[in-house]
C-alpha positions as CSV (number, residue, x, y, z in Angstrom):
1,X,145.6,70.4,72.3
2,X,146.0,69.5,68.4
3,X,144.1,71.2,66.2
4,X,140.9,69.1,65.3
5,X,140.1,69.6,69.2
6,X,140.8,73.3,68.9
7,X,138.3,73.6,66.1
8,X,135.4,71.9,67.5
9,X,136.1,73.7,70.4
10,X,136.0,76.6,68.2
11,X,133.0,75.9,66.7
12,X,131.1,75.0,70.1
13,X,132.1,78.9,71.1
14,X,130.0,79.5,67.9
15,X,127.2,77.9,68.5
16,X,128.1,74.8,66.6
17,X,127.7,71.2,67.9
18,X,130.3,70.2,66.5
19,X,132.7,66.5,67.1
20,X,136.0,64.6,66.3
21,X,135.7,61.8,64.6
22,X,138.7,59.3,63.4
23,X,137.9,56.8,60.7
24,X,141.6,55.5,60.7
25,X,144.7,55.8,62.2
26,X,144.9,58.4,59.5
27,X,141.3,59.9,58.3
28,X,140.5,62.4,61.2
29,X,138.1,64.6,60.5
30,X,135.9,67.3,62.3
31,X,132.0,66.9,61.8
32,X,129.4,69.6,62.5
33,X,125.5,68.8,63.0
34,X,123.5,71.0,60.9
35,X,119.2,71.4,61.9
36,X,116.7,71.5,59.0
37,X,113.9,73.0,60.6
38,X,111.5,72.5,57.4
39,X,112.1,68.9,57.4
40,X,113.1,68.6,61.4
41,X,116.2,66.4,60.3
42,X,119.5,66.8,61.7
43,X,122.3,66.2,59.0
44,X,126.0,65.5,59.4
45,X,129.0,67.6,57.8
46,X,132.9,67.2,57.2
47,X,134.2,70.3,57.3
48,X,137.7,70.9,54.9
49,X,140.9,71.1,56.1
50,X,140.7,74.9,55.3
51,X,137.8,75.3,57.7
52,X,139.5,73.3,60.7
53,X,142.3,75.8,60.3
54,X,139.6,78.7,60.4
55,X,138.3,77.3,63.7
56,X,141.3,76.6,65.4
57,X,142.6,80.1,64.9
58,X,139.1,81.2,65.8
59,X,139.4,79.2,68.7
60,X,142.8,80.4,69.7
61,X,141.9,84.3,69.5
62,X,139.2,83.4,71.7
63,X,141.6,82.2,74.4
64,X,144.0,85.5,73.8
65,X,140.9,87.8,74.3
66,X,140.1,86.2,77.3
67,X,143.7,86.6,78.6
């Protein structure tokens, strides 16, 4: 498992809906769905390389705990 599937997997564990998506062979990027209740719109965010890292690790822990 690389590590954009480790963080949305992370994030899920959070309560995130979260995805994968690939642009390119080389833009791959991890997207999380954020709800506006006051305007009842869904909006779409690219998380930072610094935040994948975050949720994989997250995500890994996780696993160990469960272990």
């Amino acid at each position: 498992m690389n590590i954009y599937e480790k963080a949305t997997k992370g994030l899920r564990l959070a309560g995130h809906n979260a995805s994968i998506i690939q642009q390119s062979s080389e833009d791959i990027g991890v997207w999380i769905e954020v709800w506006n209740h006051d305007t009842q719109e869904c909006h779409e965010f690219r998380i930072h390389d610094e935040e994948i890292t975050y949720w994989a690790e997250y995500y890994d822990e996780q696993q160990n705990e469960k272990q």
